[in-house]
C-alpha positions in Angstrom: 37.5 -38.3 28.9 35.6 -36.5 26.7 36.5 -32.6 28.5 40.6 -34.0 27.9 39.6 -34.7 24.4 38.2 -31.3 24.2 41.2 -29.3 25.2 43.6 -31.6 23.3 41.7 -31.0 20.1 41.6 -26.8 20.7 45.1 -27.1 22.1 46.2 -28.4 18.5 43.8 -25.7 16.8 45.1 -22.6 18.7 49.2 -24.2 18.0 48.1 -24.4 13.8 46.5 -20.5 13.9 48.6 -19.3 16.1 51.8 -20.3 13.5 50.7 -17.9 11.0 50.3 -15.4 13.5 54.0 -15.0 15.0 55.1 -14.7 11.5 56.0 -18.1 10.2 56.6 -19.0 6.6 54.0 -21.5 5.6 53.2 -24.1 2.4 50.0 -24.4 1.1 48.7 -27.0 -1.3 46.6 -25.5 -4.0 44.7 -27.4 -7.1 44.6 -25.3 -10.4 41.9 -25.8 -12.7 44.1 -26.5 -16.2 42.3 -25.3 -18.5 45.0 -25.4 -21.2 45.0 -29.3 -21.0 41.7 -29.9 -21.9 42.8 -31.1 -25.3 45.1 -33.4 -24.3 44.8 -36.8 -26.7 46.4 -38.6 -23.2 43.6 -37.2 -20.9 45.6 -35.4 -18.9 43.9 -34.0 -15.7 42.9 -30.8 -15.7 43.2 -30.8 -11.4 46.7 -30.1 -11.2 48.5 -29.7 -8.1 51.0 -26.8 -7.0 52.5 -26.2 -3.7 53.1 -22.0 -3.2 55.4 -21.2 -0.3 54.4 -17.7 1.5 57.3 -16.0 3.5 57.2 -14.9 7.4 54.7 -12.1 8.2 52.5 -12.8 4.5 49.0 -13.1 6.4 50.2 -9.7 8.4 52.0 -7.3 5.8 50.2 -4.9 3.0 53.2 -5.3 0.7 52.7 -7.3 -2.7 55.9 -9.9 -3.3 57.4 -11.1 -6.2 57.1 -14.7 -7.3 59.6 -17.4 -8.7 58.1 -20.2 -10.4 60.0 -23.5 -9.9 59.9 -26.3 -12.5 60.9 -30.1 -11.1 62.5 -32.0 -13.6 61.3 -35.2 -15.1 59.7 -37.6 -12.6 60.4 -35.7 -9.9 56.6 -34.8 -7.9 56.7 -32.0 -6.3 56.8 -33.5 -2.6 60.6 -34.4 -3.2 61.0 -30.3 -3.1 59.4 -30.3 0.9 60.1 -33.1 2.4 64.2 -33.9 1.8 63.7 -36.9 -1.3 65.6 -34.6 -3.5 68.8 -34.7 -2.1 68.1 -33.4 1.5 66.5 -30.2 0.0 63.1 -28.9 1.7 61.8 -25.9 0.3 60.3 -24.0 3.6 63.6 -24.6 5.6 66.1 -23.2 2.5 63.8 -20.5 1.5 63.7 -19.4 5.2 67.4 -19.6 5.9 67.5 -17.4 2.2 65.9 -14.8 3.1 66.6 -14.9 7.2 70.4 -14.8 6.0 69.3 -11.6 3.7 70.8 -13.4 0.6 67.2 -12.8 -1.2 64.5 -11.1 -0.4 61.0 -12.5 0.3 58.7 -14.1 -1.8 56.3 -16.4 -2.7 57.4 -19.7 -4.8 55.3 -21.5 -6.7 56.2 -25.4 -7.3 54.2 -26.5 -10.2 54.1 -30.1 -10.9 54.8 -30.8 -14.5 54.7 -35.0 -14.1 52.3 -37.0 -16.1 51.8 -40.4 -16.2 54.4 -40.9 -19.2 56.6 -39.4 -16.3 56.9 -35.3 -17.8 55.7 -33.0 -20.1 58.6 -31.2 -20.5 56.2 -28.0 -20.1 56.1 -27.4 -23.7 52.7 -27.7 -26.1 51.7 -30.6 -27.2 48.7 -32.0 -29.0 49.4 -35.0 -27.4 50.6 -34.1 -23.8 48.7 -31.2 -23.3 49.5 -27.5 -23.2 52.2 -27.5 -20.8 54.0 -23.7 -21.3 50.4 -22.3 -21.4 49.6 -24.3 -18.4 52.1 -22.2 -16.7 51.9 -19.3 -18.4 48.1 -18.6 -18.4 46.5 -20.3 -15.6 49.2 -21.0 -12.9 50.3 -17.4 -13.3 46.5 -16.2 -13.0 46.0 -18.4 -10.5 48.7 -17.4 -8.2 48.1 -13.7 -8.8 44.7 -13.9 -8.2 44.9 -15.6 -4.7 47.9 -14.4 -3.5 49.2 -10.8 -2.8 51.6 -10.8 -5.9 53.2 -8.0 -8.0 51.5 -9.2 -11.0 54.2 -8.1 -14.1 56.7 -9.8 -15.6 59.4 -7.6 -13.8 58.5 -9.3 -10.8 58.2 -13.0 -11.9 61.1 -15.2 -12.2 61.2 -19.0 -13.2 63.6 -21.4 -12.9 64.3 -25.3 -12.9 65.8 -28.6 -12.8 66.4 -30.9 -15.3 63.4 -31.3 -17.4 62.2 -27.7 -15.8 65.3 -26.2 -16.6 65.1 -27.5 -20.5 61.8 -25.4 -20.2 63.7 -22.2 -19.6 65.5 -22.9 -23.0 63.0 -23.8 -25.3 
């Protein structure tokens, strides 16, 4: 029992590694330290959560990538981006069939979550709410370039939004 346990388990291990290694697009879930909250009156964690999508071939390619930064709108958490919620749309599959179709090139999104408890922050500045635009600005964008193989100038960074992120693109 044990031996079938064994090669169950390093069967599943080799499938996960192995993804990234025939040049799969993958998610992963990253915390940002948010500095720019700290003064929050509402006690707004500083832990945030983003979710940065990397395109085929990422772990296996030289090349920097550009980066969009998506905004979810108010009270929409970021899961409702990968798993359907949000009207059928999942992230990995659209971003795949994008570039796959050559109707963008790669890159690496960034989903940032912009949801507090009063249910959004609007990702503007607040004394109340928190620094939301330097949030982004500042330590998701240092974050991200930091970790992740990025072109890391404004020409190669793009934003864009729904609702309450999309507000954020005209304020």
């Amino acid at each position: 029992m044990k031996t079938k346990l064994i090669i169950l388990v390093s069967f599943f291990l080799m499938a996960l590694t192995s993804e990234k290694s025939f040049g799969q697009s993958y998610l992963n879930f990253e915390t940002v330290n948010a500095s720019s909250l700290n003064n929050s009156k509402l006690r707004i964690d500083t832990l945030q959560k983003v979710v940065v999508y990397l395109p085929k071939n990422y772990d296996n390619s030289n090349k920097n990538y550009p980066v969009l930064y998506y905004l979810p709108g108010f009270t929409s958490p970021i899961k409702e981006f990968l798993f359907g919620e949000y009207s059928g749309f999942e992230l990995q599959k659209v971003a795949d069939s994008l570039i796959e179709r050559e109707l963008i090139n790669e890159m690496i999104i960034v989903l940032v979550d912009g949801n507090t408890f009063l249910g959004g922050s609007f990702y503007v500045n607040s004394p109340i709410n928190g620094n939301w635009e330097d949030y982004i600005v500042n330590d998701v964008v240092h974050y991200i370039d930091r970790k992740y193989k990025t072109k890391p100038s404004p020409n190669s960074r793009a934003i864009a939004g729904n609702s309450m992120g999309a507000l954020a693109l005209y304020t």
